[in-house]
N, C-alpha and C positions, 0 to 999 in steps of 0.2 A: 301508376294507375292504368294506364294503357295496356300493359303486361295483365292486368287481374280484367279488363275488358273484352282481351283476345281468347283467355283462358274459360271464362264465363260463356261465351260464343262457342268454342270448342266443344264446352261438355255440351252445354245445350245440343249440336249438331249432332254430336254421339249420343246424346238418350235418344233424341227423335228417330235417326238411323237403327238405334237396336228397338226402339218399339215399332220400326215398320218393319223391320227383320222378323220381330216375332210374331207381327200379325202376317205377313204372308205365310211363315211356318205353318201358322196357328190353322190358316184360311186352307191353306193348299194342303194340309193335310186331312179335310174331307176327301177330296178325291183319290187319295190312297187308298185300296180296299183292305176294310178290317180283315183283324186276324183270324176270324171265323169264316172269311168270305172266300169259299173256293170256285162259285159255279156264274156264269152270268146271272143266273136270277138271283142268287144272294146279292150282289154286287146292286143288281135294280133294285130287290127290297133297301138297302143301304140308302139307299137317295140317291147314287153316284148321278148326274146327269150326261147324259151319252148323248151323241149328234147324229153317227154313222157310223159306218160299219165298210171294212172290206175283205174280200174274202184273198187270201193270201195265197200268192202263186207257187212258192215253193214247199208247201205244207200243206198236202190233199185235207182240204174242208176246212182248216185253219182260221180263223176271222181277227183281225185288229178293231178295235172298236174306237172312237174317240172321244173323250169329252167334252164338254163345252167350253172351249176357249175362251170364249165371252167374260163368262162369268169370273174370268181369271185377268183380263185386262190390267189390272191396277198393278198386279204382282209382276207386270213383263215381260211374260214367258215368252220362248221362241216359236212355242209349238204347245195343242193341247195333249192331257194327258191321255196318254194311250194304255190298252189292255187286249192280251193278247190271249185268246181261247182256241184251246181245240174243237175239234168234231163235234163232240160230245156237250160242247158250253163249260167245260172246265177251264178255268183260269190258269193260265200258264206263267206269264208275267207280265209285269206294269212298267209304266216308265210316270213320272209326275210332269215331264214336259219331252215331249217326243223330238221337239227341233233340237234338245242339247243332247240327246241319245243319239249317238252316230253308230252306235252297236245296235241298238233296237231298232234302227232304221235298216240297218245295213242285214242284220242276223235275220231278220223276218220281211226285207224286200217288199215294205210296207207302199209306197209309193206305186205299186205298178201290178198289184191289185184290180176284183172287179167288184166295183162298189156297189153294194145291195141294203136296199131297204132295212130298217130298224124293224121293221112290222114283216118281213123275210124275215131277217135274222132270228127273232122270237119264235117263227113257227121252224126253222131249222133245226134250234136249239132246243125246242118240245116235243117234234115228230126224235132227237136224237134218243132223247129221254126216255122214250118208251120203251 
């Protein structure tokens, strides 16, 4: 009887575990930009929620953008998810949590950046547009 008590405990433990597995999937894959989404402004009509923005040292005009961490609290993460544009406001690449990306940190010298306004970053990315 003890043996079908521990066994009972176990599944249980594993459904709960794979249903929070699939709701952070589920959750944290808003912040992935769709497969349509190439430009910062696609990415804003998406919902995504962004915080800040830096403009990236090794990459003339380059910006990293971040999203809101917050909103991602539940799921853990080390770091928010980042997005990474060119000049231009095209999207170059993503990461879904920037603190386990030691390539995205490292490859785009995101940390040591000059950080610029979200309401900058919009008019940079509009005056590029033209």
């Amino acid at each position: 009887m003890k043996t079908r008590g521990c066994l009972r405990d176990f599944v249980l433990l594993l459904v709960l575990l794979c249903c929070y597995g699939a709701a952070v999937f589920l959750y944290t894959a808003q912040f992935a930009p769709a497969s349509n989404v190439q430009t910062f402004d696609d990415l804003q009509r998406q919902g995504v929620p962004m915080t800040r923005a830096v403009l990236l040292p090794s990459l003339q005009g380059h910006v990293c953008v971040f999203g809101d961490v917050k909103k991602l609290w539940w799921t853990l993460p080390s770091g928010p998810p980042a997005y990474h544009f060119d000049a231009s406001g095209r999207l170059i690449d993503y990461t879904p949590d920037v603190g386990d990306s030691t390539q995205f940190q490292q490859e785009y010298d995101i940390y040591h950046g000059q950080e610029i306004s979200m309401t900058d970053l919009q008019a940079r990315f509009h005056g590029a547009a033209r």
